[in-house]
MARDOVEX-417024 format. One record per residue (C-alpha): residue number from 1; residue in three letters; x negated, y, z negated. Coordinates in Angstrom, 1 decimal. Layout:
N
  nr rest      X      Y      Z
 NUM  ALA      X      Y      Z
...
% end
This chain:
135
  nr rest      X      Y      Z
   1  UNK  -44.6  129.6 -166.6
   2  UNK  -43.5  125.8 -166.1
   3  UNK  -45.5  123.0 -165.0
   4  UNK  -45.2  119.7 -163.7
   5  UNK  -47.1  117.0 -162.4
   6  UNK  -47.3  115.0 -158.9
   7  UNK  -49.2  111.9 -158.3
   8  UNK  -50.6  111.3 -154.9
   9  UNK  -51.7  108.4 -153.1
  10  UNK  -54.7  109.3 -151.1
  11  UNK  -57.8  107.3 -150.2
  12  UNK  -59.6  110.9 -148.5
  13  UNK  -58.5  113.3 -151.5
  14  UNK  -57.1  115.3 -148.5
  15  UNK  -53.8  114.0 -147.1
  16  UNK  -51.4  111.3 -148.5
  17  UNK  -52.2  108.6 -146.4
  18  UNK  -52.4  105.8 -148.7
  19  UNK  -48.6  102.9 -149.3
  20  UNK  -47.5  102.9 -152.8
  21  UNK  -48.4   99.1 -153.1
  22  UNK  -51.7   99.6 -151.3
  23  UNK  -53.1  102.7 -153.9
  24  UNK  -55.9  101.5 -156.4
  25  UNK  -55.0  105.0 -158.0
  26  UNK  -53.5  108.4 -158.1
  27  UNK  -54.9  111.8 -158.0
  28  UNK  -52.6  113.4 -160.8
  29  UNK  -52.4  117.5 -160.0
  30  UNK  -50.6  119.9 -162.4
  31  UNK  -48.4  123.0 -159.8
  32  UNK  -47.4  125.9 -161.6
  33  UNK  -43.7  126.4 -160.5
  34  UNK  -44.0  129.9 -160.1
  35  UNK  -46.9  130.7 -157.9
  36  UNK  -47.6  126.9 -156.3
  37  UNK  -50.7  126.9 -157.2
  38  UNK  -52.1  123.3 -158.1
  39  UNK  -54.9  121.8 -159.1
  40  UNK  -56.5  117.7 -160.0
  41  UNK  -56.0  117.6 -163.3
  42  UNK  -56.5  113.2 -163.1
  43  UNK  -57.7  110.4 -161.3
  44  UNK  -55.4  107.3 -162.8
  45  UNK  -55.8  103.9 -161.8
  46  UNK  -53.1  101.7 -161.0
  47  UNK  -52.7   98.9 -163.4
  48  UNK  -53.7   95.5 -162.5
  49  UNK  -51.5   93.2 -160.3
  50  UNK  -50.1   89.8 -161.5
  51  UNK  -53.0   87.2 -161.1
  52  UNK  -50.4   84.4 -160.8
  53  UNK  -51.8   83.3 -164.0
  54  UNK  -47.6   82.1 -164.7
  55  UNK  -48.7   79.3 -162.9
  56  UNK  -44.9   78.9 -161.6
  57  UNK  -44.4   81.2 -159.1
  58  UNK  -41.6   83.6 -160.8
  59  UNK  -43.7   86.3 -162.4
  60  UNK  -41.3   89.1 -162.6
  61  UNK  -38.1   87.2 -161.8
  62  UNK  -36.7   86.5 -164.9
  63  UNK  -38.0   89.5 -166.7
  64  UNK  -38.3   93.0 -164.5
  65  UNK  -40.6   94.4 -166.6
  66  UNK  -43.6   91.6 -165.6
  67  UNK  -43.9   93.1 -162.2
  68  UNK  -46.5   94.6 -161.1
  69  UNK  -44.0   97.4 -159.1
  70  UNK  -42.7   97.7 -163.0
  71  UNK  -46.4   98.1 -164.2
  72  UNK  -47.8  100.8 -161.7
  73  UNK  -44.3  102.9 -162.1
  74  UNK  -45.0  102.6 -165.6
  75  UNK  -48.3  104.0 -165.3
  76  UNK  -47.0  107.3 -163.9
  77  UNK  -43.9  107.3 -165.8
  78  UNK  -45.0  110.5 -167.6
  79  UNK  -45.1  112.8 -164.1
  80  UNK  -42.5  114.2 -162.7
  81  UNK  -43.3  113.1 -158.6
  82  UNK  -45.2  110.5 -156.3
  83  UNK  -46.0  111.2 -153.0
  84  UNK  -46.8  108.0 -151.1
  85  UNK  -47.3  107.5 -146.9
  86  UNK  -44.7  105.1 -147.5
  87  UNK  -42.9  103.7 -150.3
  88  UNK  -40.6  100.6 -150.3
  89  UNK  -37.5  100.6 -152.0
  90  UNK  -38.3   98.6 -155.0
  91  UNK  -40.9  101.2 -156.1
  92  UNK  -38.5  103.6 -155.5
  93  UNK  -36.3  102.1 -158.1
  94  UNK  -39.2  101.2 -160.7
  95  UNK  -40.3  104.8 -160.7
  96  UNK  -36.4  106.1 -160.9
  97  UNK  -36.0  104.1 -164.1
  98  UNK  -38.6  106.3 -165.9
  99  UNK  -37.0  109.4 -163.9
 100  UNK  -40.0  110.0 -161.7
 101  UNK  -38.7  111.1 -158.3
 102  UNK  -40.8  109.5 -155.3
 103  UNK  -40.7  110.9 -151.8
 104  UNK  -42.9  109.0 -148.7
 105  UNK  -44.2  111.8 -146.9
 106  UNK  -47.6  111.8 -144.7
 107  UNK  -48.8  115.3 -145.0
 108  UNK  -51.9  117.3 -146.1
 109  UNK  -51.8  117.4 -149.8
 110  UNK  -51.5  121.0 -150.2
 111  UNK  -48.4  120.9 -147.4
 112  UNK  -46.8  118.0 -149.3
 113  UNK  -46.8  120.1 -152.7
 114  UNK  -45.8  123.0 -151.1
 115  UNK  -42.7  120.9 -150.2
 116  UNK  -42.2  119.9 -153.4
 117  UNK  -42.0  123.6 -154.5
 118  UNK  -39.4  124.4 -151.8
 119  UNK  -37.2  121.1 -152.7
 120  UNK  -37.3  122.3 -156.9
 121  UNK  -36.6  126.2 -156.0
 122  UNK  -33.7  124.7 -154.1
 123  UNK  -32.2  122.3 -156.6
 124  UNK  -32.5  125.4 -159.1
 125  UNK  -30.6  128.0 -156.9
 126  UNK  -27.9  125.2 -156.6
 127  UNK  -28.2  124.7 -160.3
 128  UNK  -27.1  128.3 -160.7
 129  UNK  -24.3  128.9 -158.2
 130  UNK  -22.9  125.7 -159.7
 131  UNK  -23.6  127.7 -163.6
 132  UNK  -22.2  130.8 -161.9
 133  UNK  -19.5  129.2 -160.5
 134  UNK  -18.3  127.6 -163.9
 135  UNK  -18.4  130.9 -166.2
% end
């Protein structure tokens, strides 16, 4: 029985309605890969933004890694999804580099992880016929 995690951004705990850059947190829920069943498991705040406090302006630009995008991506960088209303394509990115796929989608939460569940059964029947294909 495999697991994995999603984080959503939602200000109702219903529907992901909230930006990626707009979230003050996640709602973390586990979903059994089998059966689809899910449940909150978290409630994880986004890190704090840069204050500025560089003083010159370039937070971030000569080091990726002082971002704030790099931050909050960081944050989740132990789940396996984000579901955003909208994400830009530098979260995108920030989230890829700690393999964390991220999809915008404005659903009801329990629709959006049911898509989830569809998009992994598909990329494991692929994942097969490829296997099956090879031997």
């Amino acid at each position: 029985m495999a697991k994995y995690k999603v984080a959503v951004a939602t200000n109702d705990g219903v529907n992901v309605n909230v930006h990626f850059g707009h979230a003050a947190a996640f709602e973390i829920y586990e979903v059994d890969d089998a059966s689809g069943k899910f449940e909150k498991v978290e409630l994880r705040e986004k890190p704090e933004h840069c204050d500025g406090s560089c003083g010159d302006g370039t937070c971030g630009q000569r080091n990726p890694e002082e971002t704030s995008m790099y931050s909050a991506a960081k944050n989740l960088a132990d789940l396996d999804y984000v579901l955003c209303q909208q994400l830009g394509p530098q979260a995108i990115q920030a989230l890829a580099r700690f393999n964390v796929r991220a999809f915008d989608i404005a659903l009801p939460i329990s629709d959006a992880i049911a898509k989830i569940n569809l998009y992994r059964n598909k990329i494991a029947q692929r994942a097969l016929k490829i296997k099956e294909s090879i031997e």
